[in-house]
C-alpha positions as CSV (number, residue, x, y, z in Angstrom):
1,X,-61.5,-53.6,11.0
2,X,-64.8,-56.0,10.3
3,X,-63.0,-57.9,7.8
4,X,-59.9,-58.4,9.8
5,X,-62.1,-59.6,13.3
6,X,-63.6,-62.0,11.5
7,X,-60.6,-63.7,9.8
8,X,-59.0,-63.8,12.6
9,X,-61.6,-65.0,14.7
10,X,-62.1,-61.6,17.5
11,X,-64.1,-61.5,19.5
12,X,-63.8,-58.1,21.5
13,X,-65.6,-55.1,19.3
14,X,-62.7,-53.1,17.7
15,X,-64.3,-49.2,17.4
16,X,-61.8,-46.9,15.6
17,X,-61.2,-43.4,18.3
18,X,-61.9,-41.6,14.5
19,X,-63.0,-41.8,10.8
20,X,-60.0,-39.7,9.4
21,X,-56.7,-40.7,9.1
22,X,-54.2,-37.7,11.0
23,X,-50.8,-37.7,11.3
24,X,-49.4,-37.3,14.6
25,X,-47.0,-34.0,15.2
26,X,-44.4,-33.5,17.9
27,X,-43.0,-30.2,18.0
28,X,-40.0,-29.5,20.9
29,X,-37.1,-26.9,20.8
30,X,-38.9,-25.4,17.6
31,X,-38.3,-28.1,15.3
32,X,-41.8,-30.4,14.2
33,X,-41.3,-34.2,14.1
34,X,-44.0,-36.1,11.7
35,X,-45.6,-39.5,12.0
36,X,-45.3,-42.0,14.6
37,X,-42.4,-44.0,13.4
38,X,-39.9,-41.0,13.6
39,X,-41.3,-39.2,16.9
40,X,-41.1,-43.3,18.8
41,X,-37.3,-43.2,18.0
42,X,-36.5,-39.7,18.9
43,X,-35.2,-38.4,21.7
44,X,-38.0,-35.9,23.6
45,X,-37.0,-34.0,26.7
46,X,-38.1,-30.5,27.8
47,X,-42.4,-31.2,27.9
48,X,-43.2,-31.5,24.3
49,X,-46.2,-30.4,22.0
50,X,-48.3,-33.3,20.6
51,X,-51.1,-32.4,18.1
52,X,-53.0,-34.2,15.2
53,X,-53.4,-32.6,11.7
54,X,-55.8,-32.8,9.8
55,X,-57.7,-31.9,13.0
56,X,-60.1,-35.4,13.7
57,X,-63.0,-35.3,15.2
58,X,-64.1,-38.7,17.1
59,X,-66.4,-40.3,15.9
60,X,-69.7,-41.1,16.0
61,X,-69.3,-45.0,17.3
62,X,-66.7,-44.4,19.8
63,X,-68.7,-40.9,21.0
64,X,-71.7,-43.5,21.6
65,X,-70.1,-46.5,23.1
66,X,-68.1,-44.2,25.4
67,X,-71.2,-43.1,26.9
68,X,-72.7,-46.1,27.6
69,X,-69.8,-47.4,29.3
70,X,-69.1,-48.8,32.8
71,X,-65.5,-48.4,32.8
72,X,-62.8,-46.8,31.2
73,X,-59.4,-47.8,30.7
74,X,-56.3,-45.9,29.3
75,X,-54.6,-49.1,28.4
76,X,-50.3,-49.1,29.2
77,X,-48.3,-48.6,25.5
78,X,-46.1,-46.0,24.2
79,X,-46.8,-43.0,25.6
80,X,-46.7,-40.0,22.9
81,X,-47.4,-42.7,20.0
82,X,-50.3,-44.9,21.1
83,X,-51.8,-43.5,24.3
84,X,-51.8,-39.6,23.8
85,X,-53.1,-39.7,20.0
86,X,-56.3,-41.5,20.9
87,X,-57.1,-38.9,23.8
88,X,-56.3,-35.9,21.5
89,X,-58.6,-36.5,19.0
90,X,-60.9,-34.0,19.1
91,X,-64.1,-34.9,21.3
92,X,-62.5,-37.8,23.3
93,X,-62.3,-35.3,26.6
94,X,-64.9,-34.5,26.2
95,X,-67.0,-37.7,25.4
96,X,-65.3,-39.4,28.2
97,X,-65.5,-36.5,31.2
98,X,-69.7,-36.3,30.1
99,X,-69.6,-40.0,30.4
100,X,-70.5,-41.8,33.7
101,X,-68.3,-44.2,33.4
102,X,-65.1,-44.7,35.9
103,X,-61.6,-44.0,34.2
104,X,-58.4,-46.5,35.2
105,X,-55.1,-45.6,33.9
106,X,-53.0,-48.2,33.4
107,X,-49.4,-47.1,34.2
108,X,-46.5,-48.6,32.2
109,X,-44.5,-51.3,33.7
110,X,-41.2,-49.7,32.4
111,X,-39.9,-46.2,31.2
112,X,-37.2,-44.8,28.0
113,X,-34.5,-42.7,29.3
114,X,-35.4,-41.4,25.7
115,X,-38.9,-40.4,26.5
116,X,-39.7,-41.1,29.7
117,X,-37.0,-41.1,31.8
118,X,-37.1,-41.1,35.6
119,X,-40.9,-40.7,34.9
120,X,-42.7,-42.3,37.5
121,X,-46.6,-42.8,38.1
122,X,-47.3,-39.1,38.8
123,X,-45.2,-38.0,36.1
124,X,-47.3,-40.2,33.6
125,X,-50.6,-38.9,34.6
126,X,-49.3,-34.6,34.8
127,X,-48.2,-35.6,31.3
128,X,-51.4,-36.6,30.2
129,X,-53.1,-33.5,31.9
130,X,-50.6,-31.4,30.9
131,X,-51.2,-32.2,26.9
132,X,-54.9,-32.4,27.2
133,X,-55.6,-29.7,29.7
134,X,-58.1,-31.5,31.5
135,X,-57.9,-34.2,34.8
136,X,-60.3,-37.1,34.2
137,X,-58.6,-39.7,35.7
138,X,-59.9,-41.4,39.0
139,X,-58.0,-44.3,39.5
140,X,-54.3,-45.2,38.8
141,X,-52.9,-48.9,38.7
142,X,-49.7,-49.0,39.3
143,X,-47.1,-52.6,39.1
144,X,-45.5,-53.1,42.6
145,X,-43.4,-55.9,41.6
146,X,-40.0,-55.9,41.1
147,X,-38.0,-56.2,37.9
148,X,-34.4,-57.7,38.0
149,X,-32.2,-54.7,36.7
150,X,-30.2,-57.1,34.7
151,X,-33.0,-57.5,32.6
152,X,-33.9,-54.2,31.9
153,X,-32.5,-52.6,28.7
154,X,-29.3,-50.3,28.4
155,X,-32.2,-47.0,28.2
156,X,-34.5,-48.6,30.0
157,X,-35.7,-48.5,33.8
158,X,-38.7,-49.8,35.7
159,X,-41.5,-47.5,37.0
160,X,-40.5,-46.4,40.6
161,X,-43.2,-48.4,43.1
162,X,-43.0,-46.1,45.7
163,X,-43.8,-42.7,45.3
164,X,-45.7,-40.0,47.9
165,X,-49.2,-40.6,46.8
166,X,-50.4,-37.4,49.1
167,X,-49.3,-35.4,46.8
168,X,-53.0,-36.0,44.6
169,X,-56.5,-35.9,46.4
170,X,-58.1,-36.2,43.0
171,X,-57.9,-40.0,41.7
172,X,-57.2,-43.3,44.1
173,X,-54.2,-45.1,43.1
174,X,-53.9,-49.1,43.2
175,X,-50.9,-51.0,43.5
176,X,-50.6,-54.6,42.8
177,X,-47.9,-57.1,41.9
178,X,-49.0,-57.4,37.5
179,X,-45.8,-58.2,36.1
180,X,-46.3,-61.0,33.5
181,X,-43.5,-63.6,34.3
182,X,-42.5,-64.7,31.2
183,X,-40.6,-62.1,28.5
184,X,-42.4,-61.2,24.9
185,X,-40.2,-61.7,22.3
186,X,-39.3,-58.9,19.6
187,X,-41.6,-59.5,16.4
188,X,-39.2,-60.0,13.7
189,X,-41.2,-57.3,11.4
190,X,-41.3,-54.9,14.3
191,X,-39.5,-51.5,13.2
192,X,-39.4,-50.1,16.7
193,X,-38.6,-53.6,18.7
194,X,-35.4,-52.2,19.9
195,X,-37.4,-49.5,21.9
196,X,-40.0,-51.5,23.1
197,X,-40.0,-53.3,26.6
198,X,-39.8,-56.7,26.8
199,X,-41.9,-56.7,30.0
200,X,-45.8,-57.5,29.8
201,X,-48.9,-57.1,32.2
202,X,-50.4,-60.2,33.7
203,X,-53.2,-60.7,31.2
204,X,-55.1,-62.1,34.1
């Protein structure tokens, strides 16, 4: 990760969540998908079971630099194959509930009607509780503007912007209008471009 930072020219400090190298397992309706590739372009319904194996522990750098930390934030991505296999590395709870620090979840801009569908902001965070046992979150930023639906992919829909927030008591939820206005375009080397959203955050 050193080498790459500095031929690229980063900046920002990269810390690996852990030292080991897991593969990440989806099991649903009894049958166990491995590896990230093949669970992203699966179709998942019915509250599925993530886990890494080998078990990794989290490690020592990212432990530390989580506990010195200010804020928090569980960036947007895909959901069961770059968001959840950070947090269920074994010691990330923990680390970040024992840390002081506040803890922003970022809510995707867009949901797959193979994943996610009709999953709205609520539904994102009881997923993430649901698969780690634990609440930690305490605030939720949510996108409040609007996405043409003629721009939306066939599986695709945009996150519902207006839900009953009463419903939680727990974390404060912030809505603001962070839709980047220009499309990213599909890396040609991309294996999974197809599923991927087109739609961006405003990076300021």
């Amino acid at each position: 990760i050193d080498i790459a930072r500095d031929a690229l020219g980063v900046s920002t400090h990269l810390i690996p969540a852990t030292d080991s190298n897991p593969y990440l397992l989806l099991e649903q309706e009894g049958k166990i998908i491995r590896g990230v590739h093949e669970i992203a372009t699966r179709e998942i319904d019915n509250k599925p079971n993530l886990k890494l194996t080998p078990n990794s522990k989290i490690s020592d750098l990212a432990a530390s630099t989580i506990n010195e930390s200010d804020l928090i934030v569980i960036a947007p991505g895909h959901f069961y194959c770059s968001i959840m296999p950070a947090l269920l590395v074994d010691g990330m709870i923990e680390s970040i509930k024992s840390s002081d620090a506040r803890v922003v979840f970022i809510c995707n801009l867009t949901s797959s009607s193979l994943q996610n569908k009709n999953f709205g902001v609520l539904d994102y965070i009881s997923e993430i509780e649901r698969l780690l046992g634990s609440d930690f979150i305490d605030f939720a930023l949510f996108n409040t503007g609007r996405i043409p639906s003629e721009r939306l992919k066939e599986n695709e829909s945009q996150v519902p912007v207006e839900f009953d927030q009463s419903q939680v008591s727990n974390y404060k939820f912030i809505g603001e209008d962070i839709l980047d206005g220009e499309e990213a375009q599909p890396n040609p080397n991309d294996k999974i471009a197809d599923i991927r959203s087109r739609f961006r955050h405003d990076k300021v």
